[in-house]
C-alpha positions in Angstrom: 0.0 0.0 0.0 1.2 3.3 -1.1 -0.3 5.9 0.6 -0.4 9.9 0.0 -1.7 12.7 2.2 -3.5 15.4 1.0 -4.6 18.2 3.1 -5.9 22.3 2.2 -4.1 25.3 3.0 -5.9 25.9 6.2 -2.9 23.7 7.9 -0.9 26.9 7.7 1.7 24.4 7.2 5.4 25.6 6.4 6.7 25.1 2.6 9.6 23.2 4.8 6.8 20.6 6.7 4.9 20.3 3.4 8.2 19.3 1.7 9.9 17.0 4.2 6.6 15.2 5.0 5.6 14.8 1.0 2.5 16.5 1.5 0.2 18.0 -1.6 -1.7 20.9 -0.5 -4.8 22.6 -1.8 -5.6 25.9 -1.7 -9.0 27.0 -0.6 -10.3 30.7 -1.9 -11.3 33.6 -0.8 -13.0 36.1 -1.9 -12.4 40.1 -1.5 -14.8 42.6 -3.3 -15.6 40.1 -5.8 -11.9 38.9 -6.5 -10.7 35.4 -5.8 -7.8 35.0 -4.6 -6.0 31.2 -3.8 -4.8 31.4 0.0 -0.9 31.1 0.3 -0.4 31.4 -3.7 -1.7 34.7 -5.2 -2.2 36.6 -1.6 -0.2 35.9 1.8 -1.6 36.7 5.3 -0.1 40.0 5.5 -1.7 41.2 2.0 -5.1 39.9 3.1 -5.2 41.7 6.5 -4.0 44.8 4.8 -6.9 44.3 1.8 -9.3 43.1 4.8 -8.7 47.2 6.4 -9.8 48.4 2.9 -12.5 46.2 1.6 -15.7 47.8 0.5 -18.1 44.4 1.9 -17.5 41.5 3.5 -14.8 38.6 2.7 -15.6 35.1 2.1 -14.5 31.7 1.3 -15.4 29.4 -1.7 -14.7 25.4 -2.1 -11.9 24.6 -4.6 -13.1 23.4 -7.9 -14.1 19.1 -6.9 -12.8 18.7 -10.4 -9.3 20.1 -9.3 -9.6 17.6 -6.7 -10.4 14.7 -9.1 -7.6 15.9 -11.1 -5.1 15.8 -8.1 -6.3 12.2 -7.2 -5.5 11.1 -10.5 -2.1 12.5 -10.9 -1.5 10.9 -7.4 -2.2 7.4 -8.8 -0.1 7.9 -12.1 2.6 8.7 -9.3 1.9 5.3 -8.4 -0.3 5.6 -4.7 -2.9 3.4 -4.4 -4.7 5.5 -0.9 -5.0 8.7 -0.8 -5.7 10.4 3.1 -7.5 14.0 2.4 -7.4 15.7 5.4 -9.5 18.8 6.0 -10.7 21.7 7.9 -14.0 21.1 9.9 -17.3 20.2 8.1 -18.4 22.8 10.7 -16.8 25.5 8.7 -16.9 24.2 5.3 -18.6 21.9 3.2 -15.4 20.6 1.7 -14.4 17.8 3.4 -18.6 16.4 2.6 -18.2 17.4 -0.7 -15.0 15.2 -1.0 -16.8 12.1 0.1 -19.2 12.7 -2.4 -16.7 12.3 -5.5 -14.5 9.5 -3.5 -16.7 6.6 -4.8 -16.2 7.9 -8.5 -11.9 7.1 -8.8 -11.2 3.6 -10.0 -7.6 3.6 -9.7 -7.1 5.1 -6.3 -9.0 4.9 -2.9 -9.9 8.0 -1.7 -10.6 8.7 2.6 -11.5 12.4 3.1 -11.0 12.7 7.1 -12.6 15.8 8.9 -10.1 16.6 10.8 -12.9 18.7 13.3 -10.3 21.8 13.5 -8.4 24.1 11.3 -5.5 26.0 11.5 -2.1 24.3 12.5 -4.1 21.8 15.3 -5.2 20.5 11.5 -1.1 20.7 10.2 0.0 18.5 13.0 -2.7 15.9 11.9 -1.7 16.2 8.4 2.3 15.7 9.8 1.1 12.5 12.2 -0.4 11.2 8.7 2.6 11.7 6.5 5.0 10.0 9.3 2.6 7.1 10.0 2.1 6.5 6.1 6.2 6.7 5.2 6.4 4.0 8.3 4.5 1.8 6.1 1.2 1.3 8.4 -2.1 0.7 6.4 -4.9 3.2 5.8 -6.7 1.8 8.5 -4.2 1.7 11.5 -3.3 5.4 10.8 -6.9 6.4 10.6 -7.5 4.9 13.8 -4.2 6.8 15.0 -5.5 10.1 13.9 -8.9 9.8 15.3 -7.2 9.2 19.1 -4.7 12.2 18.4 -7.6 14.0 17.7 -9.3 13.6 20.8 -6.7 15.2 22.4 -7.3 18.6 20.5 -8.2 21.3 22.9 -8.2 25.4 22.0 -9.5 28.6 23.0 -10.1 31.8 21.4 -10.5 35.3 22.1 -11.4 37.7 19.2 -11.8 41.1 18.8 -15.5 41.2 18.2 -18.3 38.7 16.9 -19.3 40.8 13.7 -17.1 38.4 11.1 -18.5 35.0 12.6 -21.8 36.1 13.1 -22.2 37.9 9.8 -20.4 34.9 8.1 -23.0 32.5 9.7 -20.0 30.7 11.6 -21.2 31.1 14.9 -23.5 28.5 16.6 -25.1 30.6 19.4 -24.4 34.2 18.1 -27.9 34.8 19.3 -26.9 34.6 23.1 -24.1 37.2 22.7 -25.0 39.5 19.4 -26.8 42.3 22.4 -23.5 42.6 24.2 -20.7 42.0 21.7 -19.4 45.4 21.5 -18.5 45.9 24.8 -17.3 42.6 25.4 -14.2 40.0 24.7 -15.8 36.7 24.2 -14.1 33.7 24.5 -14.8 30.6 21.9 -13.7 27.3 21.1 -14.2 24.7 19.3 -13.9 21.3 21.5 -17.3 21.4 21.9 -19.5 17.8 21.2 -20.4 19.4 17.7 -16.9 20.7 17.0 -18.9 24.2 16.0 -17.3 27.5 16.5 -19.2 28.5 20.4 -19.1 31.3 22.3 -18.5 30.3 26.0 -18.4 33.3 28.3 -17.9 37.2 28.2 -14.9 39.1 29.4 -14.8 43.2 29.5 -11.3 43.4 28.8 -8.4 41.2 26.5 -6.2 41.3 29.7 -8.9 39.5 32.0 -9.9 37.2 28.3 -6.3 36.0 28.7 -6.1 35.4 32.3 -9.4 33.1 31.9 -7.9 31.7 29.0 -4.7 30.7 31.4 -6.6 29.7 34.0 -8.3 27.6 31.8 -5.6 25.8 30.2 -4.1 25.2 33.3 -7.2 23.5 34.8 -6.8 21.6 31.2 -3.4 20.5 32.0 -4.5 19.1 35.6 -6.0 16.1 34.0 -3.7 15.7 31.1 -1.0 12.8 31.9 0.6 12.8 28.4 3.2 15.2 26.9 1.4 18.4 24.9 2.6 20.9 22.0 1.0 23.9 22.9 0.3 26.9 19.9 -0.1 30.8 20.4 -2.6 31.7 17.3 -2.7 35.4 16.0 -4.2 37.4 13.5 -2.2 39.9 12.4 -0.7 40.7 16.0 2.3 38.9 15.9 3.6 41.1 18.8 0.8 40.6 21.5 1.3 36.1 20.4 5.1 36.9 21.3 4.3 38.7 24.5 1.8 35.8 25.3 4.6 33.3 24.5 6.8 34.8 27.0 4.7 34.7 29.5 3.3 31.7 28.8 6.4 29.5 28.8 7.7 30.9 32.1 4.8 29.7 33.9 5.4 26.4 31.7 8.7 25.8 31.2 8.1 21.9 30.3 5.8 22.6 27.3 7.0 24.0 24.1 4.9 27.2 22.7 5.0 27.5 19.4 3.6 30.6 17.5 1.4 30.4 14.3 -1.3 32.1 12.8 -4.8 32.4 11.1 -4.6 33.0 7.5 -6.9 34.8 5.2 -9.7 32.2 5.1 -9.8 31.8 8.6 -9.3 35.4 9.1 -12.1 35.9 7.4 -14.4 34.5 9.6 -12.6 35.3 12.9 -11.3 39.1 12.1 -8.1 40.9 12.7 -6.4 41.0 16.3 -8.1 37.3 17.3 -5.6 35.4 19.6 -5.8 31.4 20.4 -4.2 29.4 22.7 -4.4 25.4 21.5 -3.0 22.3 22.4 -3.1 18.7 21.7 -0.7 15.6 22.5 2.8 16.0 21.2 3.6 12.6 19.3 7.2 13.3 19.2 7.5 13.2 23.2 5.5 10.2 23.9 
């Protein structure tokens, strides 16, 4: 079994990790005043948050073309794999991954096993990484599956964003309803590890300094039940500063756990908006 991992540009994945882990990546759009633009090929973070300042309505995403997709599958079995593992952000905030396992039935020369990998963002790259190490190892499709799904379970994160106006005008945000009245004057804190795996708004903060202190606090009652290694990440739109200052404080009080910092590109910008900060972490494969 020669197996090949496919994942979409929402892994915010390095060029080096996609090239040492043989990993093909899909861009997914996104749209600005009417223009579509491929994430991480024709615009980079930094242009779309400067564009974002200046756009006359409201970004949004788009599914890549299924026929690109097709296309990709194909050239993957003239490469000579047999399994292909398309790994993907959530089906909570894209139809993507569903759409995938429509079209997987229709390849005869190649098996195809879209995975919703529940997340996004880098919690999503380290999935895609697990895949591309467990398939060069030589395990079967189903044995790394089953490997992915438990790695998964340990996924926990945290958000705190600026205001709720991009989720709730994007449709993103499962009880917007509950907190639309207030969300001016409020930092609200969401996450994802919910039962649903849909973006939720937990509780309000008045102020980013107490949002981060919860957030702490939070994490650290997180770690009290933990008993396995963790790779923690520091998530920031457009505020690289405040994710360093959070980092530094963040691995004093943790000196054990590594922090790394990454970031939410344009088409997960759009939805949470400039200035949003995360705090996520999940088991760490490479300590345990």
């Amino acid at each position: 079994m020669k197996i090949a991992v496919v994942t979409d540009s929402t892994a915010y994945l390095s060029n080096d990790e996609v090239a040492a882990n043989n990993i093909k990546v899909v861009p997914i759009p996104v749209i600005i005043d009417g223009k579509s633009y491929q994430e991480g090929i024709d615009i980079t973070t930094s242009e779309f948050y400067e564009k974002l300042k200046s756009s006359k309505s409201f970004p949004s995403t788009s599914q890549l073309p299924l026929g690109e997709m097709i296309n990709l599958y194909e050239g993957l079995a003239k490469e000579g794999f047999d399994t292909v593992i398309s790994i993907h952000l959530s089906s909570t905030i894209s139809g993507f991954v569903n759409s995938l396992k429509q079209i997987a039935n229709e390849l005869d020369d190649i098996k195809i096993i879209p995975y919703d990998s529940q997340v996004t963002v880098k919690l999503m790259g380290y999935l895609v990484i697990e895949a591309a190490k467990l398939a060069r190892q030589g395990l079967n499709a189903d044995v790394i599956i089953d490997r992915l799904n438990k790695l998964r379970s340990t996924i926990d994160n945290l958000f705190i964003v600026d205001d709720l106006q991009n989720l709730v005008r994007g449709g993103r945000l499962s009880n917007a309803s509950a907190f639309i009245g207030s969300m001016l004057k409020i930092k609200p804190l969401l996450t994802m590890n919910t039962p649903s795996h849909e973006i939720e708004a937990f509780e309000k903060v008045r102020s980013t300094k107490k949002a981060l202190a919860r957030v702490e606090e939070l994490f650290d009652q997180a770690l009290q039940k933990t008993d396995y290694p963790i790779r923690a990440i520091i998530i920031h739109a457009n505020d690289e500063p405040a994710a360093m200052k959070w980092r530094e404080k963040l691995s004093a009080k943790y000196p054990d756990i590594p922090f790394e910092i990454s970031y939410f590109g344009p088409v997960i910008g759009t939805h949470l908006g400039e200035k949003a900060l995360a705090l996520a972490w999940m088991r760490d494969t490479s300590r345990s």
